[in-house]
Structures are given as C-alpha cells and as structure tokens.
GULUM-668504 format. One line per field, with one value per residue: residue number from 1; chain; x, y, z of N, C-alpha, C in turn. Coordinates in steps of 0.05 Angstrom, whole numbers, plus 5000, padded with zeros to 4 digits. Layout:
BEGIN
n	[NUM:...]
chain	[A:...]
n.px	[X:...]
n.py	[Y:...]
n.pz	[Z:...]
ca.px	[X:...]
ca.py	[Y:...]
ca.pz	[Z:...]
c.px	[X:...]
c.py	[Y:...]
c.pz	[Z:...]
***
This chain:
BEGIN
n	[1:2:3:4:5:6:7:8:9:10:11:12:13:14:15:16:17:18:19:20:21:22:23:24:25:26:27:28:29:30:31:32:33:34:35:36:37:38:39:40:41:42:43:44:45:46:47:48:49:50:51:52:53:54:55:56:57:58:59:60:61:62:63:64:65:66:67:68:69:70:71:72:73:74:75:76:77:78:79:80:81:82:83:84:85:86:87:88:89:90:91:92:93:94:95:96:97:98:99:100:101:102:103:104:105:106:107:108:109:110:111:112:113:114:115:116:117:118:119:120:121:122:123:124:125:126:127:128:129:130:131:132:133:134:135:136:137:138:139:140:141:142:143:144:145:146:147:148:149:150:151:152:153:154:155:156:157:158:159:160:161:162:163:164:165:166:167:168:169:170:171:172:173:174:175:176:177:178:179:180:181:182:183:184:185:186:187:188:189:190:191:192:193:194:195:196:197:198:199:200:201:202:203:204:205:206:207:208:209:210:211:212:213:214:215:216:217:218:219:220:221:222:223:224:225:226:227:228:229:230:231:232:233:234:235:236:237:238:239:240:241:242:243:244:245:246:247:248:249:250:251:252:253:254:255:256:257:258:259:260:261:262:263:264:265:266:267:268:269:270:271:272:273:274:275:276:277:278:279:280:281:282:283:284:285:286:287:288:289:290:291:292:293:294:295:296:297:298:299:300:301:302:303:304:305:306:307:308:309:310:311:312:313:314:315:316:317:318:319:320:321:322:323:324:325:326:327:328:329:330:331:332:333:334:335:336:337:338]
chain	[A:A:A:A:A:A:A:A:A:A:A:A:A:A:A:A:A:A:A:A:A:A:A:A:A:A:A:A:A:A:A:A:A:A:A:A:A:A:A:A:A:A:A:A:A:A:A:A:A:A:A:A:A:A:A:A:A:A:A:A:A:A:A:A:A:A:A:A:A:A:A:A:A:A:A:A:A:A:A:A:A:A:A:A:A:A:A:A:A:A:A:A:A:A:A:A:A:A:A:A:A:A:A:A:A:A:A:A:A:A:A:A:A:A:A:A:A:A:A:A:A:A:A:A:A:A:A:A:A:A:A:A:A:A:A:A:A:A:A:A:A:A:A:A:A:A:A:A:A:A:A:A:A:A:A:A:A:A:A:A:A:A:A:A:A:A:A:A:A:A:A:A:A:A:A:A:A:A:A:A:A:A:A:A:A:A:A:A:A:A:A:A:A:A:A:A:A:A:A:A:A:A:A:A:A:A:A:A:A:A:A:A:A:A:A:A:A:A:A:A:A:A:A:A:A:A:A:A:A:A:A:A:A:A:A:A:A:A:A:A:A:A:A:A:A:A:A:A:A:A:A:A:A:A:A:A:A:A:A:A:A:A:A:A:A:A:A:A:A:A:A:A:A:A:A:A:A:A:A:A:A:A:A:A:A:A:A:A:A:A:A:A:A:A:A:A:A:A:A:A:A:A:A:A:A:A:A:A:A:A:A:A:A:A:A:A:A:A:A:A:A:A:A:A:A:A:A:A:A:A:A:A:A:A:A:A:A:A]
n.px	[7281:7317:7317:7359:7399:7401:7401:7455:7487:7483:7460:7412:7371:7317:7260:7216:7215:7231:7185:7172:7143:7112:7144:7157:7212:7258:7272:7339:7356:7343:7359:7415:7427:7403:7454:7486:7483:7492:7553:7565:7564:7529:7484:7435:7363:7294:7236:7177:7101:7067:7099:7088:7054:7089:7135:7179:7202:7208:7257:7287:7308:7327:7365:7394:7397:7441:7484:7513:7472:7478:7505:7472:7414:7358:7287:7215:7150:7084:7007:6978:6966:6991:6955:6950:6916:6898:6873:6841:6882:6865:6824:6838:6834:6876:6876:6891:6946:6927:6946:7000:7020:7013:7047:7061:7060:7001:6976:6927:6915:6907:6874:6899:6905:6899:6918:6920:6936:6980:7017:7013:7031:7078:7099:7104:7134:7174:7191:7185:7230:7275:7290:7307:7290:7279:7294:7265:7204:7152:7087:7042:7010:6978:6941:6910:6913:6916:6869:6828:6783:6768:6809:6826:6798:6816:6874:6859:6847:6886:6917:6895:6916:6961:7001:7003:7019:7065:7093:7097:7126:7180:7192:7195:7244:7243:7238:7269:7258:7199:7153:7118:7105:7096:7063:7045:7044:7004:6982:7032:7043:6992:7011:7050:7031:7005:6981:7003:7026:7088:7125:7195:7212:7200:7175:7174:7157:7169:7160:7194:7236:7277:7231:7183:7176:7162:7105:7119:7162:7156:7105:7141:7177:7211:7178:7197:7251:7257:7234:7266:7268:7280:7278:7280:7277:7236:7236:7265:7270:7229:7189:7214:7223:7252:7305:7303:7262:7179:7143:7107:7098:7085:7050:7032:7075:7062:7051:7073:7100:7146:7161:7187:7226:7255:7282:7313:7347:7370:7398:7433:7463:7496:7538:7543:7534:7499:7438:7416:7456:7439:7385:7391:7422:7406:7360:7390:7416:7375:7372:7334:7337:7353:7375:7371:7335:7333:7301:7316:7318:7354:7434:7469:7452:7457:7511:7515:7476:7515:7548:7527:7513:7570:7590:7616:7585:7583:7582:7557:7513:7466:7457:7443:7392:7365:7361:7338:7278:7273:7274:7248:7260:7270:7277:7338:7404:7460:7510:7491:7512:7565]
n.py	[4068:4009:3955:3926:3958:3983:3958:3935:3875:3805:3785:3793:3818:3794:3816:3792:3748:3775:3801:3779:3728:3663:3662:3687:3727:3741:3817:3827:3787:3795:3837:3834:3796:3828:3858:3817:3817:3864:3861:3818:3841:3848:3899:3911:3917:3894:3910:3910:3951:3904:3871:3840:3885:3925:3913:3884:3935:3973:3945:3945:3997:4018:3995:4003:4051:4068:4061:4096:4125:4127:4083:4035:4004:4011:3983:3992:3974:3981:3996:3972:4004:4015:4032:4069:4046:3982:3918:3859:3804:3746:3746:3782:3782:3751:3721:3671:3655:3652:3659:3685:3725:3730:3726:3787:3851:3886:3925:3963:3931:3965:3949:3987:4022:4068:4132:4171:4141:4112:4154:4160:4118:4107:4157:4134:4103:4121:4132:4091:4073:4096:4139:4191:4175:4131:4079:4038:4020:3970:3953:3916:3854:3851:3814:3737:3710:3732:3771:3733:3727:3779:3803:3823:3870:3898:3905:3936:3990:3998:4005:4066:4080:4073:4058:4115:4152:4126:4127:4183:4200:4168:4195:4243:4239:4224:4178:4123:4075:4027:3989:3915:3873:3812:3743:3718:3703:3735:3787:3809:3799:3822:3879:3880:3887:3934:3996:4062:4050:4048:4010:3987:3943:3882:3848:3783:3735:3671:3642:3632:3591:3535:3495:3516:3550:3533:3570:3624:3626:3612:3662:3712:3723:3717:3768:3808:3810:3829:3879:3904:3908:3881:3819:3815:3753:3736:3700:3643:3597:3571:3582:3555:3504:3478:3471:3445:3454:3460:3484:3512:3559:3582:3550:3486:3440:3392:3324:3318:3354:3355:3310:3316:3351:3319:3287:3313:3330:3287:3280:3317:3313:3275:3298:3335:3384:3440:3452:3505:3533:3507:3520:3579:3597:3563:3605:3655:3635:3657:3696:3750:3760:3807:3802:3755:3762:3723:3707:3719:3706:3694:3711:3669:3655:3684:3689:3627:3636:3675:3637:3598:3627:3635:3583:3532:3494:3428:3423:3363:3362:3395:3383:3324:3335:3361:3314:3283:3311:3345:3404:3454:3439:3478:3515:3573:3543:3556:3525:3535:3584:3583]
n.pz	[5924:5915:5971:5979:5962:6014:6062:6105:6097:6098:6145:6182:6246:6280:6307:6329:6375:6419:6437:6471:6443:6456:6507:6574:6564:6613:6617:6616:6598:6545:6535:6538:6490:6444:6451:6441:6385:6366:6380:6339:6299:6270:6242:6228:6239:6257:6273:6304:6328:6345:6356:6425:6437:6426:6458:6433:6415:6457:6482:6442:6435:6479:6485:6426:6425:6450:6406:6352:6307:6249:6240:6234:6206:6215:6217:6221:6227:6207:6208:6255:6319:6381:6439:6508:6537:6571:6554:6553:6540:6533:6498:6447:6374:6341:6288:6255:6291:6345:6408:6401:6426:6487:6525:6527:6530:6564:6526:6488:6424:6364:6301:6231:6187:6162:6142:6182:6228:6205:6211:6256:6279:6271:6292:6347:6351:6338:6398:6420:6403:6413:6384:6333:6268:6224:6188:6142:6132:6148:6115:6158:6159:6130:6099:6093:6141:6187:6176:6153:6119:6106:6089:6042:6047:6085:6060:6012:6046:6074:6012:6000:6043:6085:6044:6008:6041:6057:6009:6003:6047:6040:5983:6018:6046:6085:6114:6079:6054:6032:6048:6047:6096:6111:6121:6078:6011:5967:5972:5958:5910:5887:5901:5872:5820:5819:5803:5821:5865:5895:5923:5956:5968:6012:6061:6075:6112:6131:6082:6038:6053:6076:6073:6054:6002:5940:5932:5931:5900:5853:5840:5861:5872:5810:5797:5828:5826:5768:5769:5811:5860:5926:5970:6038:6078:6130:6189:6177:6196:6192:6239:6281:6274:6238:6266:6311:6336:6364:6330:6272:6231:6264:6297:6333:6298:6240:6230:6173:6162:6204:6176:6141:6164:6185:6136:6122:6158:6168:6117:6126:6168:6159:6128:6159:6163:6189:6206:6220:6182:6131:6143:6130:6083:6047:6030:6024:5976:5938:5882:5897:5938:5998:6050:6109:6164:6218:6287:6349:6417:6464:6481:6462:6417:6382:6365:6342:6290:6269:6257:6227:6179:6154:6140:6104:6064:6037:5973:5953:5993:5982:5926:5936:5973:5922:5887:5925:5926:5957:5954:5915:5840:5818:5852:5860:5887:5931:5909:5861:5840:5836]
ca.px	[7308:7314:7328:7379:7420:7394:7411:7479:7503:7470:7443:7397:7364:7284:7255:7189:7223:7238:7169:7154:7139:7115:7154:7163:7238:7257:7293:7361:7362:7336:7372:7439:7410:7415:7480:7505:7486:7517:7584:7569:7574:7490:7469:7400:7346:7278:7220:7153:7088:7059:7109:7092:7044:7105:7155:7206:7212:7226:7276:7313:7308:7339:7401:7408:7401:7466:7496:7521:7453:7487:7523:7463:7392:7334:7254:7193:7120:7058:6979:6983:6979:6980:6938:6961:6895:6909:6865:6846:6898:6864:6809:6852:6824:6897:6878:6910:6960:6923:6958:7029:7044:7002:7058:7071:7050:6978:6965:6908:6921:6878:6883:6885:6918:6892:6937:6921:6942:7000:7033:7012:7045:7106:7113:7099:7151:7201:7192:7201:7253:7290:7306:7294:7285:7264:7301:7257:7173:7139:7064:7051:7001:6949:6941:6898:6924:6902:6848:6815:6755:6765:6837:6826:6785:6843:6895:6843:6845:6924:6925:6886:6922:6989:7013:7007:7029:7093:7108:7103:7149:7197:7198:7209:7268:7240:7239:7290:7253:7176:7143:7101:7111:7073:7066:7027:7048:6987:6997:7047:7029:6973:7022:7076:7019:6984:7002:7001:7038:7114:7147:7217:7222:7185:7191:7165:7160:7156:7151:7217:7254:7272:7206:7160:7187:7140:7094:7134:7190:7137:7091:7140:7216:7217:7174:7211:7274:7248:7222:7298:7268:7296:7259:7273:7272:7236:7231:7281:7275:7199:7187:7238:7224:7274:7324:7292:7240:7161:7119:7111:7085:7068:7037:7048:7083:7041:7069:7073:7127:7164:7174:7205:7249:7277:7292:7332:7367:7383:7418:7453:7481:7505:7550:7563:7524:7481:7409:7409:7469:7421:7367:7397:7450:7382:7345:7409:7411:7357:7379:7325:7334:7371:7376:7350:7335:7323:7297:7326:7319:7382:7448:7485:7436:7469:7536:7499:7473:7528:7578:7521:7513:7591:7590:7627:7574:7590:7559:7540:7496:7447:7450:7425:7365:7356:7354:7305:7257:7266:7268:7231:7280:7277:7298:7365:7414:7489:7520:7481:7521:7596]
ca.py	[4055:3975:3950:3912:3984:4002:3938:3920:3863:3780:3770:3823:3811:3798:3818:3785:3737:3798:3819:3749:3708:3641:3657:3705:3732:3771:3850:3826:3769:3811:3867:3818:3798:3855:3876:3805:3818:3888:3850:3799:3856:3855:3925:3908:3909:3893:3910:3926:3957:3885:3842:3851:3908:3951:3918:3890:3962:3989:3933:3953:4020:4020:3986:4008:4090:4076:4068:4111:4125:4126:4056:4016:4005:3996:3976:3982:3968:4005:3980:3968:4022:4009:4045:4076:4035:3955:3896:3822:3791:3727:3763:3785:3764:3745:3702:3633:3659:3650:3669:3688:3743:3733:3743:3821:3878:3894:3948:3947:3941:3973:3951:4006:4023:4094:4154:4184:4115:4108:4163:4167:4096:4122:4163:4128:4068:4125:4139:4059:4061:4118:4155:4212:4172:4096:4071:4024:4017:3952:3947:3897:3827:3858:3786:3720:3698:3758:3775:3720:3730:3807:3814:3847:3897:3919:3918:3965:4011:4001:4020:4089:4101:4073:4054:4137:4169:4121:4147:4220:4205:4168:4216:4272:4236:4227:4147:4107:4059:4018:3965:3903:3856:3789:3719:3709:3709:3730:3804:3819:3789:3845:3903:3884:3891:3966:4027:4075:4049:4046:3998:3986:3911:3862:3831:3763:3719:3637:3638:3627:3575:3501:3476:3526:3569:3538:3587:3647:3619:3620:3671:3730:3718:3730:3797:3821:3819:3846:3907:3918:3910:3860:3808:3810:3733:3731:3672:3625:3573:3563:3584:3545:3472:3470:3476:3434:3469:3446:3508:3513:3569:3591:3533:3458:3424:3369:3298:3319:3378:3345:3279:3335:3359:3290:3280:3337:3334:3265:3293:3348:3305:3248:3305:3350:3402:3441:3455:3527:3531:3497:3545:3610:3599:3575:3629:3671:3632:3668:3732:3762:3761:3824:3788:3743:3765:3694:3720:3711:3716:3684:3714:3645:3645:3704:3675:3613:3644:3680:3622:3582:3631:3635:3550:3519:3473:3417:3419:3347:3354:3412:3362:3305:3356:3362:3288:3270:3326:3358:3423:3462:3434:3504:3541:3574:3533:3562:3505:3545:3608:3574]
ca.pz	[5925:5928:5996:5974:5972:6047:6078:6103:6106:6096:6162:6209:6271:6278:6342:6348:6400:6445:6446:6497:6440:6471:6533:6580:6563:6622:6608:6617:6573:6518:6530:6524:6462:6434:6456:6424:6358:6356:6378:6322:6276:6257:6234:6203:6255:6244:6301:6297:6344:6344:6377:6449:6437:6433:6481:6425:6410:6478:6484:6417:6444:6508:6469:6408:6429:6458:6387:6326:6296:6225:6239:6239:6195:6231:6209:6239:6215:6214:6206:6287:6335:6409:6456:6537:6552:6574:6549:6563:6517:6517:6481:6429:6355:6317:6266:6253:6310:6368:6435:6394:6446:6507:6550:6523:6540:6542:6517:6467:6392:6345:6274:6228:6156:6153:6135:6202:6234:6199:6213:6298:6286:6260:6320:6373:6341:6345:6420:6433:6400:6424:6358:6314:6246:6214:6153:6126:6141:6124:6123:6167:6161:6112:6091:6102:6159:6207:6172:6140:6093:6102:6089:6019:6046:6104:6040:6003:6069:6062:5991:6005:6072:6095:6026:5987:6058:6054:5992:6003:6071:6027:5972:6016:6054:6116:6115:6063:6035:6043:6028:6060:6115:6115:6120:6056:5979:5963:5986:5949:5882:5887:5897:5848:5787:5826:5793:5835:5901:5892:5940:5953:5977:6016:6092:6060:6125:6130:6059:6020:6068:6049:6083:6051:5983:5921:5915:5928:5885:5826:5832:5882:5862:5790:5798:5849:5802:5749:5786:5820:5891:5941:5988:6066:6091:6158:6200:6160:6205:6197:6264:6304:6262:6222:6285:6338:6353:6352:6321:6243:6222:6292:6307:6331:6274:6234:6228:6138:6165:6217:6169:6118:6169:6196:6114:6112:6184:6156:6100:6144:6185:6142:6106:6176:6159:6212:6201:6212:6161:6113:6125:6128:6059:6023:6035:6013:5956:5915:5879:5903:5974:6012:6082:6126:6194:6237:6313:6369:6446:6474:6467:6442:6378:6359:6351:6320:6272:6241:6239:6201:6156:6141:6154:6077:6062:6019:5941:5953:6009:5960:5909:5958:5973:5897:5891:5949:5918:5984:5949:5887:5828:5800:5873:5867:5912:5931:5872:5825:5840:5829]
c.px	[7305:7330:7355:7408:7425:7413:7437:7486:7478:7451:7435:7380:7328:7283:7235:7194:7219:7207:7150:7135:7133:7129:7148:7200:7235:7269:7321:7370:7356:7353:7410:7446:7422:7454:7497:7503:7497:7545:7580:7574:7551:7489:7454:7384:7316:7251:7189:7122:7074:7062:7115:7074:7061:7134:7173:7217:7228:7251:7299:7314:7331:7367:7405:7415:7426:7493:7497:7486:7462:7495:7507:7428:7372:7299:7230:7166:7100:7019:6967:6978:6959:6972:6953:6942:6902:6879:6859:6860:6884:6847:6817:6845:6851:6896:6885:6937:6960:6935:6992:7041:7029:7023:7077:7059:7021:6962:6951:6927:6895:6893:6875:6909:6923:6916:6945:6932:6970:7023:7035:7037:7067:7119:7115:7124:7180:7205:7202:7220:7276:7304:7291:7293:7286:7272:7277:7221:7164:7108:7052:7014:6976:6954:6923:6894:6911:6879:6825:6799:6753:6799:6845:6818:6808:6871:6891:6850:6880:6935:6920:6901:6956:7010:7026:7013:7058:7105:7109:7130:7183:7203:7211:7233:7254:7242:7261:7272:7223:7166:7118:7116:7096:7082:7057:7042:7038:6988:7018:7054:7015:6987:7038:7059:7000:7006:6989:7021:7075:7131:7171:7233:7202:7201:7179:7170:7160:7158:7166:7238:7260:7252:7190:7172:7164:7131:7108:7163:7172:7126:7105:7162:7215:7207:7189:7243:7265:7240:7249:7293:7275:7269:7286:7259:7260:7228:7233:7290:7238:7189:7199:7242:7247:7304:7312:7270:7204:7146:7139:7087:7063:7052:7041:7051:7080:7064:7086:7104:7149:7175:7199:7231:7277:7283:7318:7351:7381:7405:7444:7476:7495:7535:7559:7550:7492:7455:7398:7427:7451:7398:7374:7412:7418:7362:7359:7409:7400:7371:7363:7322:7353:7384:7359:7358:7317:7321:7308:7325:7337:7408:7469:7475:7448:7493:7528:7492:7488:7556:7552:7518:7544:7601:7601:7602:7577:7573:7542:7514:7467:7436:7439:7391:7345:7341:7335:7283:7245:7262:7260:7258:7289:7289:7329:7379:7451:7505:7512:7495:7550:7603]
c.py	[4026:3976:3944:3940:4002:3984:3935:3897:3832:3775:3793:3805:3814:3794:3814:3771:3765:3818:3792:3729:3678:3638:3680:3712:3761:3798:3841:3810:3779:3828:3849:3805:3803:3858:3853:3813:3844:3869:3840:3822:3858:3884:3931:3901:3912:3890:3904:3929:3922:3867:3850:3876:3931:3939:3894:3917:3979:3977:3941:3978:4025:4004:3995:4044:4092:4072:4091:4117:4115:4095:4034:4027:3995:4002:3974:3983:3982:3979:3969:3993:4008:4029:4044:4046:4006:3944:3868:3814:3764:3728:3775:3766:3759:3737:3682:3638:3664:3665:3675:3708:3754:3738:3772:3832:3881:3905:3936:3954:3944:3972:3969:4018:4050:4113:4170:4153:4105:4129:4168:4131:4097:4136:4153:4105:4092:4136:4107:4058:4082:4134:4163:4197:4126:4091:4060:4017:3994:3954:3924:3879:3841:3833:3763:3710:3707:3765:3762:3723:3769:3825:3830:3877:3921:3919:3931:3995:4019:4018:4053:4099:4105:4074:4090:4155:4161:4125:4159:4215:4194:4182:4240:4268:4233:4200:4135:4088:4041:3996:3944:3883:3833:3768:3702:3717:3738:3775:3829:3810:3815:3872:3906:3894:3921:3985:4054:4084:4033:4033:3994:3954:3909:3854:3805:3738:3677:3636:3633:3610:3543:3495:3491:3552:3564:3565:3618:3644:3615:3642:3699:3733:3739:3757:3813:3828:3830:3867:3917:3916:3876:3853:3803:3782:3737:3698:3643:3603:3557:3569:3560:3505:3456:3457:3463:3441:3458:3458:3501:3533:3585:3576:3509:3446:3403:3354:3307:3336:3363:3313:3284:3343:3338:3281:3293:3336:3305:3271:3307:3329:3285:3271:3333:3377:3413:3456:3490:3541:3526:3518:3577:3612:3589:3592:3652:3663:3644:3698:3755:3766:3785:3817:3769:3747:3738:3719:3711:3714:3718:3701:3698:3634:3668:3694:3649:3619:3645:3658:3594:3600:3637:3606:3549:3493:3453:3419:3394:3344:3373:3393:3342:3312:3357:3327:3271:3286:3328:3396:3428:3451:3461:3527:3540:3552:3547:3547:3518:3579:3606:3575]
c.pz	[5934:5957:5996:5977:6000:6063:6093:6118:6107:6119:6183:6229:6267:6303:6362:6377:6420:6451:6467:6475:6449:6492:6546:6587:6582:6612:6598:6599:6544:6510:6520:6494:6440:6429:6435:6398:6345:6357:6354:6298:6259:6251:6216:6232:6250:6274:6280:6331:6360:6363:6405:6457:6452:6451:6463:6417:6433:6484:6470:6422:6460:6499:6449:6407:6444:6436:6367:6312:6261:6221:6245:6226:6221:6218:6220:6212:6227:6200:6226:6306:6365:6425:6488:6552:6550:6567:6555:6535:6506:6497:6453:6402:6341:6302:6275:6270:6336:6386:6434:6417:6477:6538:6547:6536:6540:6547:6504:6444:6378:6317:6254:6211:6150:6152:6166:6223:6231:6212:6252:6300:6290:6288:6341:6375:6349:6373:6433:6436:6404:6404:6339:6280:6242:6191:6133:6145:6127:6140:6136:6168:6142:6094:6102:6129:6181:6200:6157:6112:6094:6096:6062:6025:6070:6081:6026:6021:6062:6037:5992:6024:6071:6064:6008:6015:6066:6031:5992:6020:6055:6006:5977:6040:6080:6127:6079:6040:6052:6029:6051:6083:6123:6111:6094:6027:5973:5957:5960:5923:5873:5878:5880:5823:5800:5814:5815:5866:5889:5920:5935:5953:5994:6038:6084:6089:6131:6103:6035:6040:6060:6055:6065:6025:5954:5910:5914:5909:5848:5822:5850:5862:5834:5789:5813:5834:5786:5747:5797:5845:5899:5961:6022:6078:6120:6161:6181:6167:6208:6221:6286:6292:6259:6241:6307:6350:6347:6337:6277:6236:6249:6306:6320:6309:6260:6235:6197:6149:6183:6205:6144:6133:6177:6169:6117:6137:6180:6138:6109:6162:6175:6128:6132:6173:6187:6206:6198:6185:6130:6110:6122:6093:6030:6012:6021:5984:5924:5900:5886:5935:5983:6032:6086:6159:6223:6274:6330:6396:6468:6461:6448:6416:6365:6342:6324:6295:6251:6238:6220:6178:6138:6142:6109:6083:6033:5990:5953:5968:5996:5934:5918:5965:5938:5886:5897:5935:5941:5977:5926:5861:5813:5825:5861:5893:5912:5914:5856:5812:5834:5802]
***
C-alpha cells in the first residue's frame, strides 16, 4: 500500500532532534515537544533506534502512549539495534556524521540488516515506544554516507534480511507499509528496478529540498510515481541552513551553500515570505511527496512550522527562484499546481 494512503495529513514530526542531536535537550523540553505537536494537530511521527541510541523513542513513548493508538501513525526504522551494554561514543564509526549524537544515550549500536536483527529491532522499538504495533518501517542509512566504500555490501545484507522479512510482516498485517530511510538517492534508485523486494515509499532525507533536489528530481521522483509509492521528505530545511541555522547536511555549511541561501532569503524577504514557508511548500510541491516531517526540539517550532506550511505565498516570489536559477527549472513549484 503507498504511503501516501497511510499518512495523514502534509506535515509529521521527525524526532532525530529529540534524540540530543547536537545538544543536550533536557526530558521536559522534549517531552513538551511532543505534546505541542499533538495540540498542532500532527499525527505522523517518525522515530527511529538510531537517534540517541534509542532515547527519541523513549521520549515519543512516554508521550504518545498517552494517546488513542488508532488516532495517530507512527514509524520507526530498523538496520540499528541497540545493545543493554554502554560504549565510548566518541569511538563511534558514523560515517560523514561524525559526533551527530554524542550527547545520547550510550548504549552500543550494532549495525546489522539481518532477518534475525530486524525483527529483535522491531521489538525492542516497540518497548521504547510504549506500544503494541508500528505503522510504517523504514530501512535505515544503507547508503554512502554511513558506510562508505562498503555500503553495497550492507544493502546486499538488507536485501536478503530486513527487506523479504518486511514483506512477510507487511503481508501478514502486522506492519502497514515499508520501505527505506536514507540520505542518499542512490539507494533507492537500486530498489525501485529489484524484483523481488516490494516497497511501499521512501523516507528520502536532505535530498529533495530547494538547496539540494537535482538528482533526486531526475533519477527518484518520476519512478516513484510511476510505481504508485510516495516519498517521505526528511530534513526540509537542510539541516537547520535554510532557517538560520549553520549545519548542511549535518555538517558546518560551506561558503557555495550559505551564498545559495542568502540568494534565496533575499528573495523571501523582498516579497514577505518566510524561509521555512519556502522550504516546507517546495518540498510539498512534488507529486510525489506524502509529507514532510522537519524535526524539532523546541515546542515554538511546532507552531512555526505549521503556519509556514499553511503561509499564502505569493506566485511571484517561485517565479523569482525560477529566474535566479535558484531552483531545478523542471522541479514542480506550487504555481505549477494552479
């Protein structure tokens, strides 16, 4: 079943923040969080074992087991499982993401695709999270990024393990719908042309936003329609760029990115328009998109959020973008949908 039929509703919650992302976010501020984006009327949530080794999960736990189970989707990821036993974090190999969650939890993580892997993951995600079932599973970073020069051989392991044990579970109703979760195209290029492995949609992170869409707007998009499954925006602000923030892509943000975004915050503001407005409504834009779940740790980003993504933004200021050859001339933009 496409995501796009699981989902409800334009804008869901991502919860790497809440697993101490680059800070340490204490309980309370998390847990408030939370609670805003229920008020806001969110019921798309999107975790996984990863962020925090485990502790956005206990967080969305300890708040959301005090809702409706029925009256709210929730996602976790597998290819992760965390261990009782603690770790030196700074030790920790992440890839091209360095020290992303040195102030979590730490437990160990052991990376690990396998069938028997998958499914201890599964459970252990529904004890975080304080509930008997998991809408939606994405496979999570079997891609470049994390694994460099061996990242085919852990989406091989994937294909054999997690990938033909998430289709039995979705087949026999026990999970909703599955698919991948990554920062990379690349990924998911691979799985759209395998016969064998039946995904549902795509957590497609960093990778369709105005700063960064290209290659996923060539070589993701159109398959992804054509197939009937839906893409899952994460991190639709580039990791905090786009919006003030200095990281791109989890990292510090080159001079090339931050000369892109002072084009475009030029634009925005010349015409009144506010930056996360801009990236959340292009991101929506695509027909292939189901949501976008931007993260959050604060509860005043919740509100934020959803009045940019219901913000009237003017045609001219998309066309201005078009103009500068600030964005792909072939991206969808909200004008193209009138």
């Amino acid at each position: 079943m496409s995501i796009k039929k699981i989902i409800p509703g334009k804008l869901g919650f991502g919860s790497a923040p809440l697993g101490n992302m680059f800070r340490n976010i204490p309980d309370a501020e998390a847990i408030a969080t939370v609670k805003a984006a229920w008020n806001e009327g969110i019921r798309y949530y999107d975790s996984a074992p990863f962020y925090g080794a485990g502790l956005a999960e206990i967080r969305f736990g300890d708040v959301l087991s005090q809702y409706p189970r029925e009256e709210f989707v929730l996602s976790t990821k597998v290819g992760r499982v965390i261990l009782d036993e603690v770790e030196d974090i700074s030790k920790r190999d992440l890839g091209e993401k360095g020290d992303l969650f040195k102030y979590g939890r730490p437990n160990k993580i052991v990376n690990d695709c396998s069938v028997d892997a998958t499914l201890r993951s599964i459970d252990d995600s529904l004890k975080r999270l304080q509930t008997d079932s998991i809408d939606i599973v994405w496979v999570h970073d079997v891609a470049q990024d994390f694994y460099g020069d061996e990242w085919l051989n852990m989406f091989e392991s994937a294909r054999k393990g997690a990938f033909k044990v998430l289709d039995r579970l979705r087949d026999e109703g026990v999970i909703k719908a599955w698919g991948l979760g990554v920062n990379r195209v690349e990924p998911i290029e691979i799985i759209l042309a395998l016969e064998g492995a039946h995904p549902d949609g795509f957590l497609l992170a960093g990778r369709y936003t105005l700063l960064d869409h290209d290659r996923a707007l060539q070589r993701v998009m159109p398959e992804v329609l054509k197939q009937g499954l839906g893409i899952v925006v994460g991190g639709p602000y580039s990791s905090g760029v786009l919006v003030g923030g200095s990281h791109f892509e989890y990292a510090p943000a080159t001079p090339e990115i931050l000369n892109k975004v002072a084009k475009i915050k030029a634009i925005a503001d010349n015409y009144g328009v506010s930056m996360k407005s801009a990236g959340l409504q292009f991101s929506l834009a695509n027909p292939a998109v189901a949501a976008v779940i931007p993260g959050a740790s604060k509860p005043d980003r919740i509100a934020e959020d959803t009045e940019a993504l219901n913000a009237i933004i003017p045609d001219e200021f998309w066309e201005a973008l078009r103009v500068q050859n600030l964005v792909n001339p072939a991206a969808p933009l909200p004008i193209d949908n009138k």
